[in-house]
KOLPAVEX-9412 format. One record per residue: residue in three letters; x, y, z of N, C-alpha, C, O in turn. Coordinates in steps of 0.02 Angstrom, whole numbers, padded with zeros to 5 digits, always signed. Layout:
BEGIN
AlaXYZXYZXYZXYZ/...
//
This chain:
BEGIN
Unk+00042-00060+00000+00000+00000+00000+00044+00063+00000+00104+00058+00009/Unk+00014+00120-00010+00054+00188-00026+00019+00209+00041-00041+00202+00053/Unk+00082+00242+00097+00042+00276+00156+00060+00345+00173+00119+00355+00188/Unk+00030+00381+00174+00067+00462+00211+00084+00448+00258+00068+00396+00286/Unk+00128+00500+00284+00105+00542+00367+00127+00587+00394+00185+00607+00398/Unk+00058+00616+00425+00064+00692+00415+00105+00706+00482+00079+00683+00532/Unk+00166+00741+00490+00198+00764+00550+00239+00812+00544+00254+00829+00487/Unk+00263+00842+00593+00295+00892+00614+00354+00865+00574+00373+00888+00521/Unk+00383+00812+00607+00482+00816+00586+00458+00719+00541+00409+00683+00530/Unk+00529+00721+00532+00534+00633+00486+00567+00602+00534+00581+00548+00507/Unk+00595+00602+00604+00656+00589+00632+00574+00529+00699+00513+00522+00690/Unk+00622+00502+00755+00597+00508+00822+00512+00458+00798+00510+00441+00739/Unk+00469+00445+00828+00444+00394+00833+00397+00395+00749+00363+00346+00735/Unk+00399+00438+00713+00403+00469+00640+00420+00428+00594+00389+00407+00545/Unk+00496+00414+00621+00539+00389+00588+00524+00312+00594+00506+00277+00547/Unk+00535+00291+00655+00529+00225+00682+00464+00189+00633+00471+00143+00593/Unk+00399+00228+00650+00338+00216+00608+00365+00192+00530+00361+00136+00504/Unk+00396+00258+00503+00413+00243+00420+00447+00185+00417+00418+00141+00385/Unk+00510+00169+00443+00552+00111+00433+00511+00038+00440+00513-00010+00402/Unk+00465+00047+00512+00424-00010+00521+00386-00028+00447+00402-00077+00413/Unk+00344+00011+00433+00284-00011+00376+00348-00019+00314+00330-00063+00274/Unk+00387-00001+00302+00425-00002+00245+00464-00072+00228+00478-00089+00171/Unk+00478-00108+00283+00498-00159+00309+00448-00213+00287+00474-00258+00255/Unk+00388-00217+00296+00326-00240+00297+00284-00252+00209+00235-00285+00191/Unk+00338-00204+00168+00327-00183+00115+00278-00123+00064+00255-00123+00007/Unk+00280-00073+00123+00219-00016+00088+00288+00022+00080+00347+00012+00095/Unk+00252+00072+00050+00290+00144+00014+00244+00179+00052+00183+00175+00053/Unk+00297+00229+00097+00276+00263+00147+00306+00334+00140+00362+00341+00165/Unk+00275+00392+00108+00291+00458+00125+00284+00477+00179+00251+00440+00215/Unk+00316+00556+00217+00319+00581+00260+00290+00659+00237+00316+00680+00185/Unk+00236+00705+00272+00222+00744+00229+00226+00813+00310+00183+00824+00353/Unk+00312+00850+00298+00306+00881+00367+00286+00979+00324+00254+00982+00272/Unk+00303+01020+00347+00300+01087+00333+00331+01117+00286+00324+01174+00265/Unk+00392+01047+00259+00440+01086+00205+00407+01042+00136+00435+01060+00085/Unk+00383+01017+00130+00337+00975+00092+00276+00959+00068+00265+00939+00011/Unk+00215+00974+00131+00146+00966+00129+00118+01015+00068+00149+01067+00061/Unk+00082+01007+00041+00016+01062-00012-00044+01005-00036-00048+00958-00076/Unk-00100+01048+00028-00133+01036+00026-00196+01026-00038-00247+01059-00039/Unk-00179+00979-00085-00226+00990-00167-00213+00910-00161-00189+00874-00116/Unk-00238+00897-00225-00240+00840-00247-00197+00796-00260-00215+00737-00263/Unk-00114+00819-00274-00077+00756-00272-00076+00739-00212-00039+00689-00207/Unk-00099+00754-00162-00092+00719-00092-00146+00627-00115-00132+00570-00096/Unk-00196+00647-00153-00246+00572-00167-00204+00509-00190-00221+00451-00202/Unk-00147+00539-00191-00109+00468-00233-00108+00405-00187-00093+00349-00209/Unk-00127+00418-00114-00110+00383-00043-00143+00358-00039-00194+00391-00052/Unk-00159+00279-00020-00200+00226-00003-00238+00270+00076-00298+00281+00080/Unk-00201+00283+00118-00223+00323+00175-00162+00352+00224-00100+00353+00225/Unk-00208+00369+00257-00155+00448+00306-00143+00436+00365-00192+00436+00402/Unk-00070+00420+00398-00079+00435+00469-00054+00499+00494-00001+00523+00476/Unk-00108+00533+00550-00096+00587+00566-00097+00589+00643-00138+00582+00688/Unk-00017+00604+00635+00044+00587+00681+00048+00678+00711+00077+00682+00766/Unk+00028+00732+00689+00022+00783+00726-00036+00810+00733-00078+00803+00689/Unk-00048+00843+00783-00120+00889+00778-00122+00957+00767-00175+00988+00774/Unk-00058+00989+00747-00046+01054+00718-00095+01071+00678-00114+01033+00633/Unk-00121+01128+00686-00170+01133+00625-00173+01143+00553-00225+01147+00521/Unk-00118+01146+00532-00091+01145+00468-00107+01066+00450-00125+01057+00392/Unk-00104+01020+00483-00088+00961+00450-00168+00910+00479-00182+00854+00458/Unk-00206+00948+00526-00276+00940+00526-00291+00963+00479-00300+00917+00440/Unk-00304+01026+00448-00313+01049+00356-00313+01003+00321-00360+00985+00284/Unk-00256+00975+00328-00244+00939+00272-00279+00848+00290-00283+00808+00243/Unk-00294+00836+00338-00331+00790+00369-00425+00786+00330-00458+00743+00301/Unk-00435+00863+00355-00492+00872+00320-00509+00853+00250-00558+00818+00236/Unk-00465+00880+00203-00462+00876+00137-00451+00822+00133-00509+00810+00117/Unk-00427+00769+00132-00425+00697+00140-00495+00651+00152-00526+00612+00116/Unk-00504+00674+00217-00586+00646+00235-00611+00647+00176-00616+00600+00137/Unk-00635+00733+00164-00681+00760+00108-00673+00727+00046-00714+00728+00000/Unk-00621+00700+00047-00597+00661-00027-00588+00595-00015-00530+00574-00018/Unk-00642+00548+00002-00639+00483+00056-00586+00439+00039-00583+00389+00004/Unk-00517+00494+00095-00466+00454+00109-00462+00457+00174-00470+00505+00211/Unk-00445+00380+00190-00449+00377+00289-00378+00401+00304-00324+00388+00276/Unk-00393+00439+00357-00351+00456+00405-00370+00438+00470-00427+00445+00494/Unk-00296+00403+00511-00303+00373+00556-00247+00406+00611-00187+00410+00595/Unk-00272+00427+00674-00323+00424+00688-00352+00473+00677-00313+00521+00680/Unk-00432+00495+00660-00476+00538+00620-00476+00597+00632-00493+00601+00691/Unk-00466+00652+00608-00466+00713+00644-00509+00746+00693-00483+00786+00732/Unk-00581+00732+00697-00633+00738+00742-00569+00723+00796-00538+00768+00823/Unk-00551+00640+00807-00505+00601+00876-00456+00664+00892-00457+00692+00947/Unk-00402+00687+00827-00341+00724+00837-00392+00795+00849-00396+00786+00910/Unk-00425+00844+00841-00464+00891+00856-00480+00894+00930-00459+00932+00973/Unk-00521+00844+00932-00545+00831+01032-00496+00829+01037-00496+00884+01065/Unk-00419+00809+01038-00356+00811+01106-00344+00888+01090-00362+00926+01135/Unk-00317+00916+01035-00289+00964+01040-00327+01033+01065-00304+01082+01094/Unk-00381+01020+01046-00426+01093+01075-00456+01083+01169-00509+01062+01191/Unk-00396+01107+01201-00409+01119+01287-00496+01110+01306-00516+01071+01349/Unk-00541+01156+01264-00601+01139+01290-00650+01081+01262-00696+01058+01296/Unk-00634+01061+01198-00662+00997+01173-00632+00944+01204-00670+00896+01211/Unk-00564+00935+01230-00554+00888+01261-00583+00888+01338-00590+00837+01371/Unk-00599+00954+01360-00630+00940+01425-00682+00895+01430-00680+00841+01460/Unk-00718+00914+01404-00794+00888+01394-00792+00816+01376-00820+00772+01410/Unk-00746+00802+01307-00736+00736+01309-00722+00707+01360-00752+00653+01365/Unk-00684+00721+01408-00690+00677+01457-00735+00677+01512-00745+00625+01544/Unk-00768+00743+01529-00831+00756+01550-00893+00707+01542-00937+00694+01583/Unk-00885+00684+01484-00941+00646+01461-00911+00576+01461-00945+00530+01438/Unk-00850+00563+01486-00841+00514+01498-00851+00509+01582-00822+00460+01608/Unk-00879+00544+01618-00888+00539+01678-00812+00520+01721-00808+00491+01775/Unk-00769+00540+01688-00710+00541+01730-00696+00612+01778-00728+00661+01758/Unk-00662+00622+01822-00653+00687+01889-00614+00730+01838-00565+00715+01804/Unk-00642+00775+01841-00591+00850+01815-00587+00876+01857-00625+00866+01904/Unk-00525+00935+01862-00508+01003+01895-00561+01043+01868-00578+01037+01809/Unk-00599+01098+01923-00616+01152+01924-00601+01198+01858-00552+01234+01868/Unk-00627+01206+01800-00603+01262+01755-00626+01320+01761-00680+01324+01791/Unk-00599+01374+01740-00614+01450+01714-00603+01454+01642-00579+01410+01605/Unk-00622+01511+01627-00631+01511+01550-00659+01584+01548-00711+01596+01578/Unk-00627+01634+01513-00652+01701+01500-00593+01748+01467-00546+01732+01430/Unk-00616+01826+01499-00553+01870+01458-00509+01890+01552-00529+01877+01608/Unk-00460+01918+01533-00414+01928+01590-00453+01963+01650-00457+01945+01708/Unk-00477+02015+01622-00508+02053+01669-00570+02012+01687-00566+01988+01743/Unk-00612+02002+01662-00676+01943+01685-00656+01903+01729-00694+01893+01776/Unk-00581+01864+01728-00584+01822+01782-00548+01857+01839-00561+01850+01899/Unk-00485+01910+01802-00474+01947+01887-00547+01982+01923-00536+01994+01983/Unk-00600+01997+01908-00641+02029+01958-00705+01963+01994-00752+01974+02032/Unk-00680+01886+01960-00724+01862+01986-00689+01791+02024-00712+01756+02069/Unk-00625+01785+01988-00585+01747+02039-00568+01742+02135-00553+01799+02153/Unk-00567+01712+02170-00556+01736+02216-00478+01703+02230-00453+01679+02179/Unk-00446+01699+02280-00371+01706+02332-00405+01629+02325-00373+01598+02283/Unk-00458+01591+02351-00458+01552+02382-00466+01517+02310-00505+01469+02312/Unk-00441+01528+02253-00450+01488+02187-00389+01459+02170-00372+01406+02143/Unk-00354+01519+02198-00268+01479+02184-00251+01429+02220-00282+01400+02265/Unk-00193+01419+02195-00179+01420+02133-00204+01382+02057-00239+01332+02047/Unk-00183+01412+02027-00220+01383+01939-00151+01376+01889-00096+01403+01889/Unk-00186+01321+01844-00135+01328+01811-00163+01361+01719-00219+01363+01693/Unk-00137+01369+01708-00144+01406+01637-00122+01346+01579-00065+01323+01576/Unk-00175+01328+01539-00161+01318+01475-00176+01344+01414-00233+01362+01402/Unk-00118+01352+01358-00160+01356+01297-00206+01323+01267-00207+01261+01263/Unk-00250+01364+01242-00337+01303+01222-00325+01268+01180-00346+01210+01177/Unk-00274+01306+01121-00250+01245+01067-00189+01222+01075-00137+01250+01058/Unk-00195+01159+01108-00130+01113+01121-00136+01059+01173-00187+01045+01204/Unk-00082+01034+01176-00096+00994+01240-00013+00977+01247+00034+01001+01214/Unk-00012+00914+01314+00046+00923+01371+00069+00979+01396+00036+01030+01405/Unk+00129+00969+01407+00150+01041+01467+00182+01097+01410+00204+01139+01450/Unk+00196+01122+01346+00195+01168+01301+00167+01240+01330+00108+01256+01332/Unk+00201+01265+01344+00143+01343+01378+00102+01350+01421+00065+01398+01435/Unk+00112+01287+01448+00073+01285+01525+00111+01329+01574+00173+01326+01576/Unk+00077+01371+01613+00104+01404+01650+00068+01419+01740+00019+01457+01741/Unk+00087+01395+01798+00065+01398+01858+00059+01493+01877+00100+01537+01888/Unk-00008+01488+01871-00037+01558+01925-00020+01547+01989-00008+01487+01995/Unk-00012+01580+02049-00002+01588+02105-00015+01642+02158-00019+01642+02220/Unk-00019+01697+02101-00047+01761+02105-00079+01796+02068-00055+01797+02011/Unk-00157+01849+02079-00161+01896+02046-00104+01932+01973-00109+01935+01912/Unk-00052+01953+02024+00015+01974+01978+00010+01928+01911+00004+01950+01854/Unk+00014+01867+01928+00032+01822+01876+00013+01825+01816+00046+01817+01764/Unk-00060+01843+01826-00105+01857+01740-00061+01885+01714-00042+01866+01658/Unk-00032+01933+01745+00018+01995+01693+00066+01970+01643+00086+02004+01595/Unk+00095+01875+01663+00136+01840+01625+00096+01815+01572+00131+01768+01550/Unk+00058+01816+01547+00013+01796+01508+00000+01811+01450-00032+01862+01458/Unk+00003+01801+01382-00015+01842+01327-00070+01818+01288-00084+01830+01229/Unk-00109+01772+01341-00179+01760+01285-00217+01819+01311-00210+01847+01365/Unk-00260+01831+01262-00337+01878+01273-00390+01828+01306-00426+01851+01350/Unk-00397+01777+01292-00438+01735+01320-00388+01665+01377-00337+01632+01364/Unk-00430+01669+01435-00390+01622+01456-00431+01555+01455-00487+01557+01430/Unk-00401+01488+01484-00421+01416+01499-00371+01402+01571-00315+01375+01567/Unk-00399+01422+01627-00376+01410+01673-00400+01349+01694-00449+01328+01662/Unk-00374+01302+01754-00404+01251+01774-00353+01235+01856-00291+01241+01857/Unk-00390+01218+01911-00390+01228+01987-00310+01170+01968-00306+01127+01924/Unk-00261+01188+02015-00170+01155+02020-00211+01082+02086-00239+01097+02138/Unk-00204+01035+02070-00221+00987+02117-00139+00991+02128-00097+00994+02083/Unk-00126+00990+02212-00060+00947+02239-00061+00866+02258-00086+00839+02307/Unk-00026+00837+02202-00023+00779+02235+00021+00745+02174+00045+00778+02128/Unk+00026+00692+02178+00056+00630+02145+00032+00656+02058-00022+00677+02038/Unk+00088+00646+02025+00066+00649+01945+00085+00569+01908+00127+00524+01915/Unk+00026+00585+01869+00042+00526+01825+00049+00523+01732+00004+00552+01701/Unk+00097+00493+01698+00097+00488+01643+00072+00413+01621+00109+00372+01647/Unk+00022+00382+01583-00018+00337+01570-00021+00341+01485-00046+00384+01449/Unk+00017+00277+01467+00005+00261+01403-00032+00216+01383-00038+00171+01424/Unk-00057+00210+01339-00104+00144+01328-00107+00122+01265-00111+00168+01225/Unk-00107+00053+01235-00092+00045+01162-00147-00048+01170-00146-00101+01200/Unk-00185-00011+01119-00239-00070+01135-00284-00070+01205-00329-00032+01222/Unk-00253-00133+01244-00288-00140+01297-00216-00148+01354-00217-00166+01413/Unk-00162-00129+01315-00115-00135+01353-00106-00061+01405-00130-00010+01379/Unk-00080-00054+01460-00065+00005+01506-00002+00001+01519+00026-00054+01528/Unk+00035+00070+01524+00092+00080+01548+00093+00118+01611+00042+00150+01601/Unk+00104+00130+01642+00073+00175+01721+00163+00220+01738+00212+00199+01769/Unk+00152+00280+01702+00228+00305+01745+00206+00365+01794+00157+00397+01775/Unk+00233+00383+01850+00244+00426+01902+00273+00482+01882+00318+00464+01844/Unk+00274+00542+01886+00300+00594+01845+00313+00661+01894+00280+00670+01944/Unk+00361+00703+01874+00361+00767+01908+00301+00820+01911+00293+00822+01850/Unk+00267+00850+01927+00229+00899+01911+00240+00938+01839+00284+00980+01833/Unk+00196+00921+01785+00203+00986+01722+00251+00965+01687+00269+01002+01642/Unk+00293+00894+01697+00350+00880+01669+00317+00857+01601+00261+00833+01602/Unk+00354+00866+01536+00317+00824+01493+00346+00754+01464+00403+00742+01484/Unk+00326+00719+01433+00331+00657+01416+00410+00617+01390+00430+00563+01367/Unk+00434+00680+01408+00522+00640+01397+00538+00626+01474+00538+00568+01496/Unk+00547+00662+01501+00563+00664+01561+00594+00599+01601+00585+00546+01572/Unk+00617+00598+01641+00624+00532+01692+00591+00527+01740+00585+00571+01783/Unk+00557+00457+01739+00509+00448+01765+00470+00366+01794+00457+00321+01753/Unk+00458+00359+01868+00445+00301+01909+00385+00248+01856+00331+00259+01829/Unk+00407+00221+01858+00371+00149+01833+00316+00111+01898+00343+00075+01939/Unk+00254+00121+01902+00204+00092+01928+00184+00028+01899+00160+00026+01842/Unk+00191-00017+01929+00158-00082+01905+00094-00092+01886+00073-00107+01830/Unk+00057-00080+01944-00030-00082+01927-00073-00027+01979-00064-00001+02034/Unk-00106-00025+01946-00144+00025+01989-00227+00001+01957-00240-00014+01899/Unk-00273+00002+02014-00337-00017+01976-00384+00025+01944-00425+00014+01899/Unk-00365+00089+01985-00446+00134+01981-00395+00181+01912-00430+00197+01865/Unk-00314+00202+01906-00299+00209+01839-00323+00184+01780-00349+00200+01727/Unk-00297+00122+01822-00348+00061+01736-00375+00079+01723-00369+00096+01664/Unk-00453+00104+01770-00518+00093+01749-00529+00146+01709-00565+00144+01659/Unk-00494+00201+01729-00484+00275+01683-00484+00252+01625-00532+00247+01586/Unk-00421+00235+01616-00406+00220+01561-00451+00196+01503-00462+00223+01448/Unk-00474+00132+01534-00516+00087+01495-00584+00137+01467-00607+00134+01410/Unk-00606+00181+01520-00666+00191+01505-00651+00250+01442-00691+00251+01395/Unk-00585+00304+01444-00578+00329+01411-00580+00315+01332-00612+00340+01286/Unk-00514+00243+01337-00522+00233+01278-00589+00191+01231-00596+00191+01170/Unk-00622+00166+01270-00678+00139+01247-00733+00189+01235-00783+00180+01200/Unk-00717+00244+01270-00781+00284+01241-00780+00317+01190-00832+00346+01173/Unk-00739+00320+01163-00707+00334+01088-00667+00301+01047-00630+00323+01003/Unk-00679+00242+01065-00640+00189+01025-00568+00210+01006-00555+00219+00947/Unk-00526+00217+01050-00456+00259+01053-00409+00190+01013-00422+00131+01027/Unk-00370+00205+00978-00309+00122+00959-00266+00129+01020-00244+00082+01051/Unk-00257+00186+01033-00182+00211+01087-00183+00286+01110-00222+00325+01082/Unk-00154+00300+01143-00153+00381+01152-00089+00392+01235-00034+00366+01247/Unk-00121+00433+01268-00102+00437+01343-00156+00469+01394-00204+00499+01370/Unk-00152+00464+01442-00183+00520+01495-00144+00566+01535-00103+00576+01491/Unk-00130+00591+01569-00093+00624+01609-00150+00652+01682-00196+00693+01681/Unk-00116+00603+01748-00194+00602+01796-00141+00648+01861-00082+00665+01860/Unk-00181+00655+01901-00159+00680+01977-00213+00649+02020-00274+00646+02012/Unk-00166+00621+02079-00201+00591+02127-00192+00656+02194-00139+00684+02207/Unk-00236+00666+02217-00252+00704+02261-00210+00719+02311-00186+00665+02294/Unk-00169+00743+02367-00142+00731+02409-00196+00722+02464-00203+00676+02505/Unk-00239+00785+02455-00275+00783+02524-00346+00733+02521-00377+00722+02572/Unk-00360+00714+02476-00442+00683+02459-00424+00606+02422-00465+00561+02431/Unk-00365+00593+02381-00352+00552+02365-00380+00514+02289-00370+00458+02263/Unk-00434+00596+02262-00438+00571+02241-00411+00586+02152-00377+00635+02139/Unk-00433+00534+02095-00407+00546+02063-00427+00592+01995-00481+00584+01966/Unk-00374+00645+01972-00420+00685+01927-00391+00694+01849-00334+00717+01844/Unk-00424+00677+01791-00382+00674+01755-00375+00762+01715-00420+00801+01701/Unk-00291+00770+01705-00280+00823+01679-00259+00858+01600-00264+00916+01580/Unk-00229+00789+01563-00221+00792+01499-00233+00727+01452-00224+00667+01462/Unk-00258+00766+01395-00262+00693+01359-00191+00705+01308-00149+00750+01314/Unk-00194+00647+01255-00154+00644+01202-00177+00612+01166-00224+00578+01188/Unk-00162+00606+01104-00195+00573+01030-00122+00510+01016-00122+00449+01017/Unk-00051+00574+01002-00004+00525+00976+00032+00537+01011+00043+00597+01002/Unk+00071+00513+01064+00110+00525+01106+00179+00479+01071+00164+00433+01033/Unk+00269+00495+01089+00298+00486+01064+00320+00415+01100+00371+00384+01085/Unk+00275+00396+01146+00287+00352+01195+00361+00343+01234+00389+00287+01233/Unk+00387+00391+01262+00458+00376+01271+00476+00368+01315+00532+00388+01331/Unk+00436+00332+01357+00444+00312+01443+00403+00251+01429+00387+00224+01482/Unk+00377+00217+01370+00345+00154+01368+00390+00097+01384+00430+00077+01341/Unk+00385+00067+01448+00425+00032+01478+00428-00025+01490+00474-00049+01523/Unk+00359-00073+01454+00350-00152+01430+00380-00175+01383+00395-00140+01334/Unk+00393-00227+01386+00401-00287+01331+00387-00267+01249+00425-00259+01202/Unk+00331-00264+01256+00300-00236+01195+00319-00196+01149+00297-00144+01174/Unk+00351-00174+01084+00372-00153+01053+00331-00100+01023+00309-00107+00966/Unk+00316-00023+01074+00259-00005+01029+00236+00025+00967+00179+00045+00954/Unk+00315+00026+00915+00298+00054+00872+00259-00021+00812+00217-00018+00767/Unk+00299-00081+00841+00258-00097+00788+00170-00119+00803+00121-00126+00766/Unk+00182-00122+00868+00092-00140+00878+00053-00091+00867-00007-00103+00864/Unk+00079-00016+00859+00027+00030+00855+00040+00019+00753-00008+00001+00718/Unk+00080+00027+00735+00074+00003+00662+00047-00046+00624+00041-00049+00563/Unk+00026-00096+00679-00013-00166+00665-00099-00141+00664-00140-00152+00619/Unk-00107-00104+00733-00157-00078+00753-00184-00035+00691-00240-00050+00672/Unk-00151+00016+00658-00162+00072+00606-00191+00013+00561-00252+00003+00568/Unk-00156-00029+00515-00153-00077+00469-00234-00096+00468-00272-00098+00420/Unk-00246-00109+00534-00313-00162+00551-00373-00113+00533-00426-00126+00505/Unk-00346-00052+00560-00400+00000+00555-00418+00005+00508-00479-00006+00505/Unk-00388+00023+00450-00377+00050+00393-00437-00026+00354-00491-00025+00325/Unk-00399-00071+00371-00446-00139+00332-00501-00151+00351-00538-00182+00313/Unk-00524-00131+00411-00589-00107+00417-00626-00069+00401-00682-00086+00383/Unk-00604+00009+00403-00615+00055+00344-00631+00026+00280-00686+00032+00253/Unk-00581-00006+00255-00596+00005+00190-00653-00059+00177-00690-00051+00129/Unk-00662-00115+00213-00715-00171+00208-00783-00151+00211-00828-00188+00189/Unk-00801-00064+00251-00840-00057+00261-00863-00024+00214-00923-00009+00221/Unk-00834-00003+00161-00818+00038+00111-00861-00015+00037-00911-00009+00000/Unk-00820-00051+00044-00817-00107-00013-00907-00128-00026-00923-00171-00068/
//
């Protein structure tokens, strides 16, 4: 088969992906910022994996759909992680614990915030992991800020977690506060009520793989989840399991379902 994929760089789990399927015997382009145009020679591709959620290369996700070529995983999936408030809700409606959010313009929330809100942490709405996340602590703080609109959400103290998942498999790592996904980081064996996160997440959207990123409470214990992910570079995946090729096995399957349903 002929496969795209749409990403930032060709290098890093990008790379790993291309060599895997190439191995396997497809012809596999890479389509990053010095390359992509969005028109019609892009149709030459059996289908798309879309390996970033930049919006340049969601564009080009779209136009694909619109031109019934699958992209995996679908941009609606890559859309809900990257947009801060569509992913809230997604998990909202997955009845999993969120942090407390705010949501307004600077001044709206300095006159209605109170002392007893802090601390908060600040994210950008389009994005996700720790990228421009920034801890409030004070009033003052807004002043570090250069959105017009913010997406604040209440700083739980306690235990962080990084959670990968590929299939039905779990990886459970322990993490610094805000650290992001390179980092070094404790290996948890099992944990149950993580699992169950997990599970319910990815089943409620029929996820192939992704991550969570949770905090366990210090004072209440309990647990709240704080970030999602679509394609994570998995680099603390610390099983047996080899996950570039099972998530490449996984894509494969998708795709042949797609297209059976098609046929």
């Amino acid at each position: 088969m002929k496969i795209g994929i749409l990403s930032k760089r060709t290098g890093n789990f990008t790379g790993k992906i291309k060599l895997y399927l190439e191995k396997k015997g497809h012809a596999v382009n890479i389509y990053t910022a010095s390359n992509l145009c969005i028109n019609d020679a892009l149709l030459v591709n059996d289908f798309y994996i879309l390996k970033s959620k930049h919006l340049f290369y969601l564009y080009a996700g779209y136009f694909l759909e619109a031109n019934n070529v699958p992209v995996i995983p679908s941009t609606d999936i890559s859309y809900r992680h990257k947009n801060r408030i569509e992913s809230y809700f997604s998990i909202k409606n997955t009845n999993l614990l969120l942090p407390n959010v705010f949501m307004g313009t600077i001044d709206t929330l300095k006159n209605q915030l109170k002392k007893t809100d802090l601390p908060l942490i600040s994210k950008p709405i389009l994005g996700s992991g720790s990228k421009g996340v920034k801890v409030i602590n004070s009033f003052q703080d807004f002043n570090t800020i250069d959105e017009e609109s913010f997406y604040l959400e209440k700083f739980i103290e306690g235990t962080h977690y990084l959670v990968y998942f590929i299939a039905n498999e779990i990886c459970i790592c322990e993490k610094k506060p805000l650290a992001n996904e390179h980092n070094k980081v404790k290996i948890i064996h099992s944990d149950g009520e993580i699992e169950e996160y997990i599970m319910k997440w990815k089943n409620k959207y029929n996820l192939l793989f992704g991550h969570l990123d949770l905090v366990r409470d210090n004072n209440t214990d309990k647990l709240y989840v704080v970030d999602a992910g679509t394609f994570p570079e998995f680099s603390n995946w610390k099983h047996n399991t080899d996950p570039v090729s099972k998530i490449c096995n996984l894509i494969l399957d998708k795709y042949q379902q797609i297209k059976n349903k098609t046929a």
